[in-house]
BAFI-3210 file (N, C-alpha, C; in Angstrom, 3 decimals, decimal comma, padded with zeros to 6 digits):
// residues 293
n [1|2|3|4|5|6|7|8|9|10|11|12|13|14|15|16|17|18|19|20|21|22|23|24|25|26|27|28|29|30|31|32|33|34|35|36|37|38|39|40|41|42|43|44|45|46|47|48|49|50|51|52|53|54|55|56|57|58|59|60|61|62|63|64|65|66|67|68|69|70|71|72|73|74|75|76|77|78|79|80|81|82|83|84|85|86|87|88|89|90|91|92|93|94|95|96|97|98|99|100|101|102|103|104|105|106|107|108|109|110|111|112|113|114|115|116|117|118|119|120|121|122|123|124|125|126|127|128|129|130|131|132|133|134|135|136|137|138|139|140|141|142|143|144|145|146|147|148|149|150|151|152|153|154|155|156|157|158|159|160|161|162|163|164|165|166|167|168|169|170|171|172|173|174|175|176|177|178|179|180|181|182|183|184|185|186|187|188|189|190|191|192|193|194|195|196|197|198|199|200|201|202|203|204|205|206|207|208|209|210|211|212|213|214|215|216|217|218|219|220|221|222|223|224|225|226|227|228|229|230|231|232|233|234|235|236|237|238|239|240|241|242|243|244|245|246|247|248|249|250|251|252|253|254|255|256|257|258|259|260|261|262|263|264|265|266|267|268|269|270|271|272|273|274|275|276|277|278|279|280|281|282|283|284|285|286|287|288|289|290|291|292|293]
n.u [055,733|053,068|053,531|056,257|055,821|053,122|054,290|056,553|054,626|054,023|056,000|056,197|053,903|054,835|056,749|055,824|053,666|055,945|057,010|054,715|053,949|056,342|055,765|053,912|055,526|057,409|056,229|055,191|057,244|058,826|056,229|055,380|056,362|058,905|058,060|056,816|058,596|059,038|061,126|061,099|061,072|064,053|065,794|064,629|064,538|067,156|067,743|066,566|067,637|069,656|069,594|068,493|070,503|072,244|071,548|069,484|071,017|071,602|069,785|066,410|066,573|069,465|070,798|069,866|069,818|072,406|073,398|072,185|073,090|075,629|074,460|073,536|075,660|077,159|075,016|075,598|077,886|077,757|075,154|074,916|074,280|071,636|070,063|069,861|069,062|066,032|066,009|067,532|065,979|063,818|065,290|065,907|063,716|062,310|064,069|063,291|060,873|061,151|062,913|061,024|058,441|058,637|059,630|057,064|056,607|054,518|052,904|050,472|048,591|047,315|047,344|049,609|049,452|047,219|048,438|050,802|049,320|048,035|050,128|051,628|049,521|048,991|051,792|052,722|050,806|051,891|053,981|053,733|052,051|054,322|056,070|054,514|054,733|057,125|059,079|061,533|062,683|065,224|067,269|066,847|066,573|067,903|070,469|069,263|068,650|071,384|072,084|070,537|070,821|074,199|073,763|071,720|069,245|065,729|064,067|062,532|062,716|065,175|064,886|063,219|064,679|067,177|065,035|064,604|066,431|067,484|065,152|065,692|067,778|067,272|066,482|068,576|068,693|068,089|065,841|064,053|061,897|060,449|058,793|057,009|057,292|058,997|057,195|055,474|056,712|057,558|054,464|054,131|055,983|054,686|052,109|052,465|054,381|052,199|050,196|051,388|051,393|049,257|048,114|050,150|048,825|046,176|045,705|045,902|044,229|042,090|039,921|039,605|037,976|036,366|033,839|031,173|029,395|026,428|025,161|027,541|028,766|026,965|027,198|030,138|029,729|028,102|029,959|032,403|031,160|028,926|031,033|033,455|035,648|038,441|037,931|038,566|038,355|038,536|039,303|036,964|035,589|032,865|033,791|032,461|029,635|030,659|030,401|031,507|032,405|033,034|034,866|034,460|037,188|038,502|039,736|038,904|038,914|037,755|035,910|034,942|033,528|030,725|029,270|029,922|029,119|026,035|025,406|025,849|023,653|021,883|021,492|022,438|021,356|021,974|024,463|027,711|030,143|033,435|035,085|038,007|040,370|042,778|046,355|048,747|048,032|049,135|049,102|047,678|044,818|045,039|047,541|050,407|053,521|056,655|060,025|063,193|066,295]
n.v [000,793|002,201|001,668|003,245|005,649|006,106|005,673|007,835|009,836|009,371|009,768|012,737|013,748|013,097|014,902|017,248|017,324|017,171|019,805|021,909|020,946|021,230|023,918|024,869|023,875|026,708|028,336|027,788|028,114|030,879|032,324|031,641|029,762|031,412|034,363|034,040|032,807|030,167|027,180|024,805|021,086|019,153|019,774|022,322|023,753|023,734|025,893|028,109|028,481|029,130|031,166|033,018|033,041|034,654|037,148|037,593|038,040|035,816|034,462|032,009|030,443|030,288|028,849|026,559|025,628|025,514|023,778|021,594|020,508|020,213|017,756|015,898|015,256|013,995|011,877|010,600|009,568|007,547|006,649|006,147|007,856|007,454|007,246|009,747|011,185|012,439|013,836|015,891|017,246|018,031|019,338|021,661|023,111|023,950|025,096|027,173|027,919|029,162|031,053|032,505|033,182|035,340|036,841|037,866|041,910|041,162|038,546|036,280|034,882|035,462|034,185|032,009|029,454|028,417|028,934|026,924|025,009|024,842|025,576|022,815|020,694|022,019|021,999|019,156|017,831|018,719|017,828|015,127|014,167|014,799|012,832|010,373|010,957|009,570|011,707|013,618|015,972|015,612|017,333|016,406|014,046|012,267|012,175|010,610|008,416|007,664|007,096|004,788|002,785|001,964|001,396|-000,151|001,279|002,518|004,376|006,381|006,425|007,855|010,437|011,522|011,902|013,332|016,039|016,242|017,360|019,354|021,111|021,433|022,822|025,562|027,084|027,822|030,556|034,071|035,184|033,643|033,098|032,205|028,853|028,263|028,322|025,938|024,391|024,817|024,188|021,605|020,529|021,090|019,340|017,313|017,206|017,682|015,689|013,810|014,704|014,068|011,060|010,771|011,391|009,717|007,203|007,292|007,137|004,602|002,870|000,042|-002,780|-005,896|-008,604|-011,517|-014,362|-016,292|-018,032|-020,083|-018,896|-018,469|-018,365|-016,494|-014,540|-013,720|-013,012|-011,199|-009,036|-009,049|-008,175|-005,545|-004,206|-004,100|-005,797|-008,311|-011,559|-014,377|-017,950|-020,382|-023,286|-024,641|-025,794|-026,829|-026,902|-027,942|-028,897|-030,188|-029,610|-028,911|-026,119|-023,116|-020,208|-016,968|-014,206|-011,237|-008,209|-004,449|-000,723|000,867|003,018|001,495|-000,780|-000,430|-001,236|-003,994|-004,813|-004,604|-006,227|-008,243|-008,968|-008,440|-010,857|-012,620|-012,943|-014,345|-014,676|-014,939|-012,712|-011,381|-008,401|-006,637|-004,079|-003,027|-002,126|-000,603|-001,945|-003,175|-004,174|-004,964|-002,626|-001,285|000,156|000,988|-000,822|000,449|001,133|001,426|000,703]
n.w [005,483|006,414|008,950|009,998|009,133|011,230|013,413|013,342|013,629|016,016|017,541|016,680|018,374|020,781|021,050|021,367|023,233|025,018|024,761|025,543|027,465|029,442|030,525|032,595|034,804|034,429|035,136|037,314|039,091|038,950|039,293|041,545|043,321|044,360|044,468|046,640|048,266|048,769|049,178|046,591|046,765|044,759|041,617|041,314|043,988|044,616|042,328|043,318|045,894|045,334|043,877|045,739|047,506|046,392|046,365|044,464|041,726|040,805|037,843|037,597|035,560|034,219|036,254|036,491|033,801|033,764|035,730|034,931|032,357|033,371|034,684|032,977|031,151|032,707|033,168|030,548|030,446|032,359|032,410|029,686|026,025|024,722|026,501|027,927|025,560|025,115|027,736|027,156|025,608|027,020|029,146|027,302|027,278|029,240|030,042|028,307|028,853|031,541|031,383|029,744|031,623|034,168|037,461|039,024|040,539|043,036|044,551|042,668|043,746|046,584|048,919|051,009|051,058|049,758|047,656|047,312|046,903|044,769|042,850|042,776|042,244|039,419|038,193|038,904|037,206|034,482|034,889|034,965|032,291|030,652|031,865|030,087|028,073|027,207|028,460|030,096|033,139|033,764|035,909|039,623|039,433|037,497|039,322|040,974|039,513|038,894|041,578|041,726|039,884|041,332|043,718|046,091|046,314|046,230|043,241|044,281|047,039|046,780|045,827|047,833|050,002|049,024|048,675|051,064|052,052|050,353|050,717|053,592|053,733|053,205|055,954|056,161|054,828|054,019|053,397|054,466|057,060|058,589|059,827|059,021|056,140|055,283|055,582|053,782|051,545|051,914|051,510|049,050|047,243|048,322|047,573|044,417|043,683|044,118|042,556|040,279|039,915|040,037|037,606|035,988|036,345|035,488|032,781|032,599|034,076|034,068|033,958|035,355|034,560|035,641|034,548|035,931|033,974|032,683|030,215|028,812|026,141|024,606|026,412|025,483|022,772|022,784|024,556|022,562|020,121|020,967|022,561|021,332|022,406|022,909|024,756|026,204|027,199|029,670|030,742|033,337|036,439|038,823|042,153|043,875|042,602|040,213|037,731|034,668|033,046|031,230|031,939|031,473|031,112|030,634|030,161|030,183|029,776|032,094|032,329|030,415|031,800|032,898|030,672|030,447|032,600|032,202|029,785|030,933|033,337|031,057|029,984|031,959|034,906|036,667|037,077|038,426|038,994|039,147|039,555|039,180|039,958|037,608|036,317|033,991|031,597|028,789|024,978|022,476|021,541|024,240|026,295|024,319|024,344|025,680|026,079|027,036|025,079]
ca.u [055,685|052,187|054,318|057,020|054,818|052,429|055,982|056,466|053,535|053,501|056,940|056,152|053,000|054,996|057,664|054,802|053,480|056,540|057,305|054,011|053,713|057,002|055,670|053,872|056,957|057,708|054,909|054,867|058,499|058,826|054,888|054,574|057,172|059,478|057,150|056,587|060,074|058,832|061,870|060,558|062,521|065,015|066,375|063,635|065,021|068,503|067,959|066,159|068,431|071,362|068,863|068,036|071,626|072,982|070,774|068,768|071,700|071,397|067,906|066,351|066,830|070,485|071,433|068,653|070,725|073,904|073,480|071,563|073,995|076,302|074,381|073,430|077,016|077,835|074,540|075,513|079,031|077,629|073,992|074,466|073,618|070,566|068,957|069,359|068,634|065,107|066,245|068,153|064,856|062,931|066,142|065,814|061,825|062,304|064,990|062,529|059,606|061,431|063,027|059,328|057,941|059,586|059,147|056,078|056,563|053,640|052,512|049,245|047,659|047,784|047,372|050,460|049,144|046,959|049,251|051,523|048,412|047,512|051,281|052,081|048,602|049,392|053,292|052,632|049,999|052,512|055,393|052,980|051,865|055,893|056,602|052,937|055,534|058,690|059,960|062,302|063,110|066,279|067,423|067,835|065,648|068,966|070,892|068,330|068,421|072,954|072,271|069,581|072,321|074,804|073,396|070,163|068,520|064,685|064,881|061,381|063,113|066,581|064,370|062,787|065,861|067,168|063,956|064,476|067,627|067,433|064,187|065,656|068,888|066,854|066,597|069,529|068,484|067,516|064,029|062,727|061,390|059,079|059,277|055,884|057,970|059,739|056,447|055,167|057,441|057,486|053,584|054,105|056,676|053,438|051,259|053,259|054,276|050,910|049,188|052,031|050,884|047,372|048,122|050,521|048,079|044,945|045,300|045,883|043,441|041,630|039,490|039,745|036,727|036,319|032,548|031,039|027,557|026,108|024,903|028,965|029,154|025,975|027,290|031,405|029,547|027,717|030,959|032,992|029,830|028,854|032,108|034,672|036,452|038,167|037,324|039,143|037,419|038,984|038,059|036,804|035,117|033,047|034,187|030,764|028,431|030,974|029,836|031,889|031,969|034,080|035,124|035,096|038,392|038,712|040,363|038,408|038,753|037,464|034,720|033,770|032,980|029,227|028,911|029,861|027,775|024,559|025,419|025,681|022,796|020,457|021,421|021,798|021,101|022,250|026,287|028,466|031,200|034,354|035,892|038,932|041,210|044,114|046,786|049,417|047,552|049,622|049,066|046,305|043,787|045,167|048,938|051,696|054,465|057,570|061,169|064,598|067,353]
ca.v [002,237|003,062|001,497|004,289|006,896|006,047|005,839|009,202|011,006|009,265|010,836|013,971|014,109|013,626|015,873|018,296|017,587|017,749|021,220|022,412|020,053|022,060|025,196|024,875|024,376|027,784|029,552|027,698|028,581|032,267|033,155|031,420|029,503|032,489|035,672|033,574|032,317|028,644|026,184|023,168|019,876|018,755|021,206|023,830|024,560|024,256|026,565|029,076|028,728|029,971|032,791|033,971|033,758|035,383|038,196|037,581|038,079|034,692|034,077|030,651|029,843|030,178|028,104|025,374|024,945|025,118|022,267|020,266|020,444|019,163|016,240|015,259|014,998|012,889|010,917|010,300|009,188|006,572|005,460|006,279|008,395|007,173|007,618|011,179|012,033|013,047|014,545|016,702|018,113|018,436|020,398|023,090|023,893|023,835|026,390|028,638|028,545|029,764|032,293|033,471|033,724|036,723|037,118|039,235|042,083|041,374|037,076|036,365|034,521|035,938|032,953|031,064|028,100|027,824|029,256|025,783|023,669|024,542|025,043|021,511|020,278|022,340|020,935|017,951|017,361|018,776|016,646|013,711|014,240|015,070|011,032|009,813|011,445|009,129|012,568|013,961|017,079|016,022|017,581|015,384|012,441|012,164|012,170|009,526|007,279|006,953|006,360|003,445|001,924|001,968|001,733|-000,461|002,314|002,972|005,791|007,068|006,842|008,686|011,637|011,647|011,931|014,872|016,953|017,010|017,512|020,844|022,174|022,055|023,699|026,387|027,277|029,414|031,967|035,039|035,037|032,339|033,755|030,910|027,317|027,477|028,132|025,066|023,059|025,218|022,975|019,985|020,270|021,403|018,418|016,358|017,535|017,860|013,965|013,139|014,660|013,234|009,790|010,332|011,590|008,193|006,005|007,933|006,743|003,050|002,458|-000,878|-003,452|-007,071|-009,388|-013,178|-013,776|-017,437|-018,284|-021,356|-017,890|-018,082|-018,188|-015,565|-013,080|-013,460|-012,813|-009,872|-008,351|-008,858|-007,186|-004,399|-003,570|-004,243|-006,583|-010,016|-012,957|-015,409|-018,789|-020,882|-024,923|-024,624|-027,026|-026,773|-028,091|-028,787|-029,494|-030,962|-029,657|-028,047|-024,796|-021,995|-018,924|-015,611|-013,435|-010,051|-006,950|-003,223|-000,051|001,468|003,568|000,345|-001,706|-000,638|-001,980|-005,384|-005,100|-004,342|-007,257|-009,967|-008,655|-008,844|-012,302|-013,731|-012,151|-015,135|-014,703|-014,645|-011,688|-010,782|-007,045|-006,364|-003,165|-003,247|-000,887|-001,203|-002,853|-003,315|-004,729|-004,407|-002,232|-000,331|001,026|000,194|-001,313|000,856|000,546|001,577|-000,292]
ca.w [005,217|006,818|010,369|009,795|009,380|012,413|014,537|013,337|014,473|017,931|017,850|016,606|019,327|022,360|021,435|021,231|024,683|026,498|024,664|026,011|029,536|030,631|030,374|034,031|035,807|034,490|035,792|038,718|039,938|038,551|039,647|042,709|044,901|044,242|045,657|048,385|048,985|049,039|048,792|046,683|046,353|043,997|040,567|041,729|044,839|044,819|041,990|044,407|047,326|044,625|043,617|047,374|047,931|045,317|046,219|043,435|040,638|039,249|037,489|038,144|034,337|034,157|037,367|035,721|032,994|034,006|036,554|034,692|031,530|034,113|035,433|031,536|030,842|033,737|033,075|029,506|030,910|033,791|031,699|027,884|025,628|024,421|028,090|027,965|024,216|025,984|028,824|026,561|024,854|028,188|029,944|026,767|027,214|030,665|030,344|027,619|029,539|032,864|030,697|029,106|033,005|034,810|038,459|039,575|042,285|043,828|044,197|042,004|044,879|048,278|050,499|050,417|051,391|048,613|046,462|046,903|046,540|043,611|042,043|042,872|041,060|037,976|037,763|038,689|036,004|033,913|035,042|034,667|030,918|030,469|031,854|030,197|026,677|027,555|028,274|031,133|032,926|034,213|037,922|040,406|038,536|037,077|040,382|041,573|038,591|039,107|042,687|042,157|039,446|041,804|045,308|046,435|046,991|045,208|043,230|045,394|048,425|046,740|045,322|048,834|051,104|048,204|048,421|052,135|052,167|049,887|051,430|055,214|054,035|053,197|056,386|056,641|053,485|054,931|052,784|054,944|058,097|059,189|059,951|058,262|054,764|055,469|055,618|052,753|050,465|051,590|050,819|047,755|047,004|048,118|046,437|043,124|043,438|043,999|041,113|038,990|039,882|039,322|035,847|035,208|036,438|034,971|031,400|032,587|035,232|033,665|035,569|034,833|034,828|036,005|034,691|035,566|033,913|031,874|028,634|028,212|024,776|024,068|026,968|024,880|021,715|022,636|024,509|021,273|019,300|021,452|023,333|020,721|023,390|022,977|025,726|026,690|027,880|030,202|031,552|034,706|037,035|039,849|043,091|044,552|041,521|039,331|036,592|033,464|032,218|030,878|032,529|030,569|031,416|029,716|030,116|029,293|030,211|033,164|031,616|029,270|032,920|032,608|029,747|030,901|033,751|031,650|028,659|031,415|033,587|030,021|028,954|032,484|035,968|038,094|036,455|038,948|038,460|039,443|039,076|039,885|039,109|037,237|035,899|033,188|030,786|027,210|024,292|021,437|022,017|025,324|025,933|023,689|025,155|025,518|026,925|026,456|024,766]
c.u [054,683|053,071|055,223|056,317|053,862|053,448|056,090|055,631|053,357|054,972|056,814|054,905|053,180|055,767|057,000|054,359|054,524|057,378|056,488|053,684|055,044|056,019|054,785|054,817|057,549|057,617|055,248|056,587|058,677|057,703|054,351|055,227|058,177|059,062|057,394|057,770|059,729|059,692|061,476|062,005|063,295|066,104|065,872|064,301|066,112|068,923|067,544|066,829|069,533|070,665|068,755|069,542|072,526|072,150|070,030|069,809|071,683|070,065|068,379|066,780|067,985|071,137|070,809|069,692|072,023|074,358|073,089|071,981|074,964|075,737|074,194|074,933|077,353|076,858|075,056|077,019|078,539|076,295|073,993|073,758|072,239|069,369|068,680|069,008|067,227|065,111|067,078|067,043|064,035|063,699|065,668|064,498|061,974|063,237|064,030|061,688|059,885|062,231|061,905|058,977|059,076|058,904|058,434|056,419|055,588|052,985|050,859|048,206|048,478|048,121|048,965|050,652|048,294|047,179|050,076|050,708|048,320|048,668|051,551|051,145|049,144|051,160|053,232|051,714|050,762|053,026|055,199|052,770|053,424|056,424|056,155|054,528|056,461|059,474|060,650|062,875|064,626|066,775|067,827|067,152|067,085|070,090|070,773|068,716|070,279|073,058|071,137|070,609|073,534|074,966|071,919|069,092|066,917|065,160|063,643|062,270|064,943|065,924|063,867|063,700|065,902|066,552|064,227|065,508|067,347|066,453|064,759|067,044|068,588|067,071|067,637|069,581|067,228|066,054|063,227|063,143|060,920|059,240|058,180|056,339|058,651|059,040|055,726|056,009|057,402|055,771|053,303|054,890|055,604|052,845|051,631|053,717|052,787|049,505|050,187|051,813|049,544|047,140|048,513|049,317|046,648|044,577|045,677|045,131|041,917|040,946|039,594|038,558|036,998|034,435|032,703|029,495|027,422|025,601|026,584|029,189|028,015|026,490|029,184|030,807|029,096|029,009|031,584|032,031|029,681|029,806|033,611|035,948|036,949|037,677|038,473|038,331|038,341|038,118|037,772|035,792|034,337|033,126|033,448|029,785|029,181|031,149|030,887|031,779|032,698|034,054|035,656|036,389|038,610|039,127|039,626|038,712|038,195|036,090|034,091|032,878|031,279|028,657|028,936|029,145|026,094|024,836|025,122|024,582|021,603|020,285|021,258|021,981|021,848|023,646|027,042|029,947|031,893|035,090|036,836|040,039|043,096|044,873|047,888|049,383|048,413|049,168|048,030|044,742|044,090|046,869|049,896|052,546|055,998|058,389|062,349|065,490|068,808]
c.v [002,926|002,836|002,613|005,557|006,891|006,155|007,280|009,963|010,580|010,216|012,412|014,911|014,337|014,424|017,179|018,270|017,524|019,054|021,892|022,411|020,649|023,647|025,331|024,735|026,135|028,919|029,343|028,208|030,104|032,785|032,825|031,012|031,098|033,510|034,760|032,689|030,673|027,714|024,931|022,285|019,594|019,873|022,840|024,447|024,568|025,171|028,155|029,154|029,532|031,211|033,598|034,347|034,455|037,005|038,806|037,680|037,098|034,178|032,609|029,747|029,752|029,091|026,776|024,684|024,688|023,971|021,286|019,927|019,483|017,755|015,408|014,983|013,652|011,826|010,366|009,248|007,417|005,945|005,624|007,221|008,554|007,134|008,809|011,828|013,051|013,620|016,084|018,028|018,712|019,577|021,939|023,695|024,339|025,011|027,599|028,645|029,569|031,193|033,653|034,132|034,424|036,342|038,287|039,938|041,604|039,339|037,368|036,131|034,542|034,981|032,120|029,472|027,660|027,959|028,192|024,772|023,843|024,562|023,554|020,802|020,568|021,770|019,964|017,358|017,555|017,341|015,109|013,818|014,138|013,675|010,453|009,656|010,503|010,729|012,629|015,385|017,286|016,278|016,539|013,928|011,685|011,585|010,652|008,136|006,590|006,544|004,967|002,749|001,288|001,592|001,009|000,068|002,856|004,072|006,789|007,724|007,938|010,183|012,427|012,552|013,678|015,595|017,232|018,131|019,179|021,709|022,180|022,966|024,983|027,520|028,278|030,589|033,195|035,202|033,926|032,380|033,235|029,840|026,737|027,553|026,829|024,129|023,528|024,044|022,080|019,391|020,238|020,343|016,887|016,489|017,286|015,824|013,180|013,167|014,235|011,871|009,724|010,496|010,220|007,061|006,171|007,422|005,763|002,859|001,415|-001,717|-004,909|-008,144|-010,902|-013,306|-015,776|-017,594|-019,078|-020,465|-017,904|-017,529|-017,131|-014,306|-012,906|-012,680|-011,650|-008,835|-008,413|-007,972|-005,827|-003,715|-003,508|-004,958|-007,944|-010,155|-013,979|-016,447|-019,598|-022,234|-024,828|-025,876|-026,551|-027,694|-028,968|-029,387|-030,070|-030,784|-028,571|-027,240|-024,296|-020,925|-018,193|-014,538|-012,523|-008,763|-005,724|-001,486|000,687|002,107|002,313|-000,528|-001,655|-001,261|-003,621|-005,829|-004,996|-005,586|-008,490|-009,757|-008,879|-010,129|-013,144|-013,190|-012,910|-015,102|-014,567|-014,263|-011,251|-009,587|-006,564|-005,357|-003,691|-001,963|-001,623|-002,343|-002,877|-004,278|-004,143|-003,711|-001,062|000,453|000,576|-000,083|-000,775|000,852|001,253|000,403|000,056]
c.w [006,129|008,375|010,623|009,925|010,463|013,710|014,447|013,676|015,531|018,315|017,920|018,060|020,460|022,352|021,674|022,983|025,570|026,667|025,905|027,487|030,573|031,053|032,075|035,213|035,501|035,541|036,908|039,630|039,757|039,126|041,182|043,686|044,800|045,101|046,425|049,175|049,814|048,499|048,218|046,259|044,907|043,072|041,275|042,795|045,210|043,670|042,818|045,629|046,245|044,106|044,690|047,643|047,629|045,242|044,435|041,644|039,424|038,806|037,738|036,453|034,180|035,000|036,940|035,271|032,946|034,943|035,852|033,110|032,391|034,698|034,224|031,136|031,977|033,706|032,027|029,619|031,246|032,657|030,230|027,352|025,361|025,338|027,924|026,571|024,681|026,631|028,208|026,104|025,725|028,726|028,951|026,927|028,178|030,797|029,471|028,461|030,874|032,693|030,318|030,177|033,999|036,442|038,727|041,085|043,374|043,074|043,607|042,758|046,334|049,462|050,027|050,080|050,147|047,508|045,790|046,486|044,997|042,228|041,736|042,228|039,779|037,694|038,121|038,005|035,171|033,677|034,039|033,181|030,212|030,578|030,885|028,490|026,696|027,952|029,906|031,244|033,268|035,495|038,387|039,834|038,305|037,853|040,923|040,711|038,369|040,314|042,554|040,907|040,439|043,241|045,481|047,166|045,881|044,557|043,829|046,732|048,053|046,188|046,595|049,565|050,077|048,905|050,116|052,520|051,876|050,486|052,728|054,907|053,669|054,123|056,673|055,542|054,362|054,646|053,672|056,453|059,195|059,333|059,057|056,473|054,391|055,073|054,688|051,491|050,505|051,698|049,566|046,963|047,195|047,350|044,705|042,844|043,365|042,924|039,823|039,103|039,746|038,149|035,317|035,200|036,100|034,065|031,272|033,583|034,047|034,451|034,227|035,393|034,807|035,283|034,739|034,730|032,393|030,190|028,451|027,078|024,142|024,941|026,105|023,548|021,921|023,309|023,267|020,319|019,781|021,765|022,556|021,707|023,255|024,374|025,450|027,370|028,598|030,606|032,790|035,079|038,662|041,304|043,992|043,623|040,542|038,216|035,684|033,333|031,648|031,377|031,588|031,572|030,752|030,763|029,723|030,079|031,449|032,760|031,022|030,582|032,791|032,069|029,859|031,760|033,002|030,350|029,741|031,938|032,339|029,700|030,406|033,874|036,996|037,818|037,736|038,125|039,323|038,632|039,744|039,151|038,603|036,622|035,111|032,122|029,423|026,280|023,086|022,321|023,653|025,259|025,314|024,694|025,067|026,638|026,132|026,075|025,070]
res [x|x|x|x|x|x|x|x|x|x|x|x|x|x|x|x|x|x|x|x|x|x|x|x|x|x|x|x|x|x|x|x|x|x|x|x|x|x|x|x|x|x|x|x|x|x|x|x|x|x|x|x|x|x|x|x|x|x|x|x|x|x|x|x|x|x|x|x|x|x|x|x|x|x|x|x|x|x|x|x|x|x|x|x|x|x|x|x|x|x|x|x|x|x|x|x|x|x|x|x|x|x|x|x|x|x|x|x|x|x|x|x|x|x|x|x|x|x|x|x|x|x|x|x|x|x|x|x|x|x|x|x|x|x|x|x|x|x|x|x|x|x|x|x|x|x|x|x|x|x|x|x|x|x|x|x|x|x|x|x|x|x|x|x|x|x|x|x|x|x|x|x|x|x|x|x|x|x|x|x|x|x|x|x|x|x|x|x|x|x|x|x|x|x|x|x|x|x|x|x|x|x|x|x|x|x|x|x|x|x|x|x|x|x|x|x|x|x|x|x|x|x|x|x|x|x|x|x|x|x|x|x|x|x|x|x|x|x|x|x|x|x|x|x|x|x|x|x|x|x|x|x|x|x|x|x|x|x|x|x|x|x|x|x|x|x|x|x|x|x|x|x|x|x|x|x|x|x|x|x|x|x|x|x|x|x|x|x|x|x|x|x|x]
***
């Protein structure tokens, strides 16, 4: 019963952040590539090439959803329902928020250049919190994820190709003046991927410790005590002195590392220690372990 109910509020928590975690793609397409007629990659800007060319008739929220209704149908076809149940919930926020944010006559920030920097931060922190959820917005993710089924093709390098694809056909929409609009996006397509991987890998960034030293069993006891950490001991041997021991092996946080460095340092100065980063840690104590069926 209490298992059921703890399931339920991790549910109810991410559906909550990936209400809220769209809501920067809003902004950022309606307040900022828009004024400045910055093509970004994938949904975004083959919804903005059908806005420029439509002399503005079709908002970016309508063309959103009407494509990406169509690619949910054809995903649900080719990978199952149960892939896109999510993608389903992400597409509708994603369509209110871009609804809520109107296009301004006049862009909020003048420079354009650091108008894309700092879009592509703020949606791609989004985005990222939006994955972090199991959630999905859909677009060409979608696209990407029937060609890497189908085709031995990453789906990095099939989101890639896309994004160029749509930002150079830009090029012939009369709003884009410049060659430097061209390279306006495909910074902003950097940028925006790149703070969505510092978000994924933000709230798993772990380090993993080797520790050797003859206090073994007084420096395990005080990690388990102080740090709330198992240990692991291992037989080891060494290959010059011969001599027996056990090697501690543990897993902690990133932030907790100090702490391991100041427990072995008190009990025994001469320890030889290995630290080495890790990411994707699961199990007790760090990220659950989730997957589709």
């Amino acid at each position: 019963m209490e298992l059921n109910r703890k399931k339920i509020l991790i549910e109810v928590k991410e559906l909550l952040m990936i209400a809220v975690c769209c809501l920067p793609y809003g902004f950022v397409v309606n307040q900022v590539l828009i004024p400045h007629a910055v093509i970004g990659g994938g949904m975004t800007g083959i919804c903005e090439i059908i806005y420029f060319a439509s002399g503005e008739a079709v908002p970016i929220w309508l063309s959103s959803l009407s494509i990406n209704l169509i690619l949910v149908i054809v995903a649900v076809i080719l990978l199952g329902w149960k892939t896109c149940l999510r993608t389903f919930y992400g597409i509708f926020w994603m369509t209110v928020w871009l609804r809520v944010f109107t296009v301004p006559e006049q862009p909020l920030i003048t420079d354009p250049f650091m108008a894309i920097i700092l879009a592509g931060i703020l949606n791609g922190a989004g985005l990222g919190i939006v994955y972090v959820n199991n959630g999905n917005t859909g677009g060409t993710d979608i696209i990407a994820m029937i060609v890497n089924k189908y085709r031995h093709i990453t789906m990095g390098r099939a989101l890639f190709l896309i994004d160029v694809l749509i930002i150079a056909s830009a090029w012939f929409l009369p709003e884009v003046t410049r060659v430097e609009q061209l390279l306006f996006g495909l910074c902003y397509v950097f940028v925006e991927t790149q703070a969505v991987d510092w978000v994924l890998g933000r709230g798993r960034q772990s380090v993993q410790f080797f520790i050797f030293s003859k206090e073994y069993e007084r420096i395990a006891d005080a990690i388990m005590t102080r740090v709330g950490r198992g240990v692991t001991f291992l037989e080891a041997e060494g290959a010059y002195t011969k001599h027996e021991t056990k090697l501690i092996i543990l897993v902690v946080r990133k932030s907790e590392a100090i702490k391991i460095f100041r427990i072995v340092h008190e009990i025994d100065p001469a320890a030889f220690i290995s630290e080495t980063p890790t990411r994707g840690v699961f199990g007790q104590g760090f990220e659950n372990l989730k997957y589709e069926t």
